[in-house]
C-alpha positions as CSV (number, residue, x, y, z in Angstrom):
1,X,3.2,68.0,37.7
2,X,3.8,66.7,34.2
3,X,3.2,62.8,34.9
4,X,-0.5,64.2,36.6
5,X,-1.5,66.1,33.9
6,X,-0.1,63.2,31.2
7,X,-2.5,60.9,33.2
8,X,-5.1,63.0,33.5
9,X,-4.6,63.7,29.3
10,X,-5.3,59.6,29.2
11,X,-8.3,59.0,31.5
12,X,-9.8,62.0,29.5
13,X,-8.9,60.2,26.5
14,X,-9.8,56.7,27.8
15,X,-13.5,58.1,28.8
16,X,-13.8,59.3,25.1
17,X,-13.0,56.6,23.4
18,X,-15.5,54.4,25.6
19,X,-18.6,56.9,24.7
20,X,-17.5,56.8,21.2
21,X,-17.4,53.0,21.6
22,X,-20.8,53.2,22.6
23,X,-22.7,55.6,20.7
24,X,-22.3,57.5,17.2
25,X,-22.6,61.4,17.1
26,X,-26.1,61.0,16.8
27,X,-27.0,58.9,20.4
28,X,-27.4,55.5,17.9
29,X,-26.0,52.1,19.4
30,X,-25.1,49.7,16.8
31,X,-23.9,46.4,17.2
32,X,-23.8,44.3,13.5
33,X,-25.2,40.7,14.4
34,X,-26.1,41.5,18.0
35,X,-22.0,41.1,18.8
36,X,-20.5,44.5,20.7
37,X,-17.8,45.5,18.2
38,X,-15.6,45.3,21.7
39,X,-16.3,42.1,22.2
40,X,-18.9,39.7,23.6
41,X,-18.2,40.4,27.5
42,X,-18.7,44.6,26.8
43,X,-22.4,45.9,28.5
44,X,-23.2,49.5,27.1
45,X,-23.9,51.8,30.2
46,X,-25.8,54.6,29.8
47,X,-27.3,55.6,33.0
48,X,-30.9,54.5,32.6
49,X,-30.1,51.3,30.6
50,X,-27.5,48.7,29.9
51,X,-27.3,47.2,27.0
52,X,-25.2,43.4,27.0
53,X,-24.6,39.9,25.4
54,X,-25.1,37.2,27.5
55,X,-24.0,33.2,26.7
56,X,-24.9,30.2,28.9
57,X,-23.9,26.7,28.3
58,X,-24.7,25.7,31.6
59,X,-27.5,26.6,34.7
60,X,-27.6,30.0,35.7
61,X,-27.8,30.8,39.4
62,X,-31.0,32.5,40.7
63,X,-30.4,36.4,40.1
64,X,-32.5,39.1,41.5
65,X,-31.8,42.9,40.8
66,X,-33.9,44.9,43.2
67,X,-33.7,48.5,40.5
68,X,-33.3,46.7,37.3
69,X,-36.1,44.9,34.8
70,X,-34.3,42.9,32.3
71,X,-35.7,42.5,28.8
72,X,-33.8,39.5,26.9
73,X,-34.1,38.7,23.5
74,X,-33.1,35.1,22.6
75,X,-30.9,35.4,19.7
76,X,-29.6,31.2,19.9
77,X,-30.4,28.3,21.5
78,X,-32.7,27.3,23.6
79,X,-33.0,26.6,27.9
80,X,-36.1,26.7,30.4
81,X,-36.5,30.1,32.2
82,X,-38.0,30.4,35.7
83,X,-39.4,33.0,36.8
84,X,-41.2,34.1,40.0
85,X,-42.0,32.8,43.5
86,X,-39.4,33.1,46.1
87,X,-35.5,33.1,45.5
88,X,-33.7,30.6,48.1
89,X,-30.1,31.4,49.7
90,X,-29.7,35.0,48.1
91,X,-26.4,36.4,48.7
92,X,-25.5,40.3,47.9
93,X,-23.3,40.6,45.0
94,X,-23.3,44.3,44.9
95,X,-26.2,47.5,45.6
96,X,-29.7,46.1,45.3
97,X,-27.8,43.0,43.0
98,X,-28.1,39.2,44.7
99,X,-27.3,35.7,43.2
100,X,-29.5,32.8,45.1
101,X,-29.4,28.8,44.9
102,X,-32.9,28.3,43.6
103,X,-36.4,29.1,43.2
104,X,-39.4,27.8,45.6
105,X,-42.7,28.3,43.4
106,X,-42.3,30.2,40.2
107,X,-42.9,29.6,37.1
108,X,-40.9,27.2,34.1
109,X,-41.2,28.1,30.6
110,X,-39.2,26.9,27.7
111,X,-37.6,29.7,25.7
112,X,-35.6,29.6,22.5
113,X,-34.6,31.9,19.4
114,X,-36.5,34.5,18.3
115,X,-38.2,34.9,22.3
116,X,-38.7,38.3,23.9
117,X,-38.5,37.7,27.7
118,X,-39.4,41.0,30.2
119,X,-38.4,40.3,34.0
120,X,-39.4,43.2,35.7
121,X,-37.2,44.1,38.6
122,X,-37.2,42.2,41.9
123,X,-38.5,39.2,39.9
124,X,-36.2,36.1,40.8
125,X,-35.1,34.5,37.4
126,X,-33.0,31.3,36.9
127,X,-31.8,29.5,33.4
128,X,-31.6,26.0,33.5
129,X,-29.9,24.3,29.9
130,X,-30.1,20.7,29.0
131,X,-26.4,18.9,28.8
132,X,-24.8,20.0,25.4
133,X,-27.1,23.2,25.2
134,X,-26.5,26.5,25.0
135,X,-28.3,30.4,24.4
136,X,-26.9,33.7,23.5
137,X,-29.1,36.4,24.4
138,X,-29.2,39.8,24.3
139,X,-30.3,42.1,27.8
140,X,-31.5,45.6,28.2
141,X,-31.4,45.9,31.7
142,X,-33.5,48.9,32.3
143,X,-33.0,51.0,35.6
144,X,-36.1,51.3,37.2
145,X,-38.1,52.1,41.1
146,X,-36.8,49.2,43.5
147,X,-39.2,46.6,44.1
148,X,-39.7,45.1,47.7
């Protein structure tokens, strides 16, 4: 009974360090520079919303969240976006998440620091980065109806 309730002592623990990580007292997020003070790879859940760092330094594949609308604000860097028309060779990666090949008919654009992009949800969306380029973006992925 003791080694259950010590483990139970550290998930409990473990869960509220992780909100703490997240969030001051007050609900506020803060992350100095755009950089997660845990680290680049860490995505802030919060039920509604993620909150993450993203870094390319080469193509993307096509992504496609069916109950998710990312906005992205380019922070560094600079890649072409497209966006739109019809996501080839999609392959679940997890509920209503799927990774494709490419994208028949959508639309390019050029994006670099200082962009605000909005990809509502179900909207294929692939980057594409010239050799020796790279972006570092931040992503609210905001949870929203899924779109079919």
């Amino acid at each position: 009974m003791r080694t259950s309730l010590g483990f139970a002592a550290v998930v409990l623990l473990s869960a509220a360090s992780v909100l703490m990580a997240q969030q001051s007292g007050d609900g506020v997020m803060y992350w100095p520079k755009g950089v997660p003070p845990q680290g680049a790879s860490y995505k802030a859940d919060f039920g509604n919303h993620i909150v993450s760092l993203s870094h390319r330094d080469a193509n993307g594949k096509v992504e496609v969240h069916k109950t998710k609308t990312d906005v992205m604000v380019i922070q560094s860097g600079e890649a072409d976006l497209v966006t739109g028309g019809e996501a080839v060779g999609l392959v679940s990666t997890g509920p209503d998440e799927f990774l494709g090949t490419s994208i028949k008919g959508g639309t390019k654009r050029h994006i670099s620091a200082g962009d605000v992009i909005r990809v509502p949800a179900g909207t294929p969306h692939q980057f594409f980065l010239a050799p020796g380029t790279q972006i570092t973006y931040s992503v609210v992925k905001v949870v929203t109806e899924p779109k079919h």
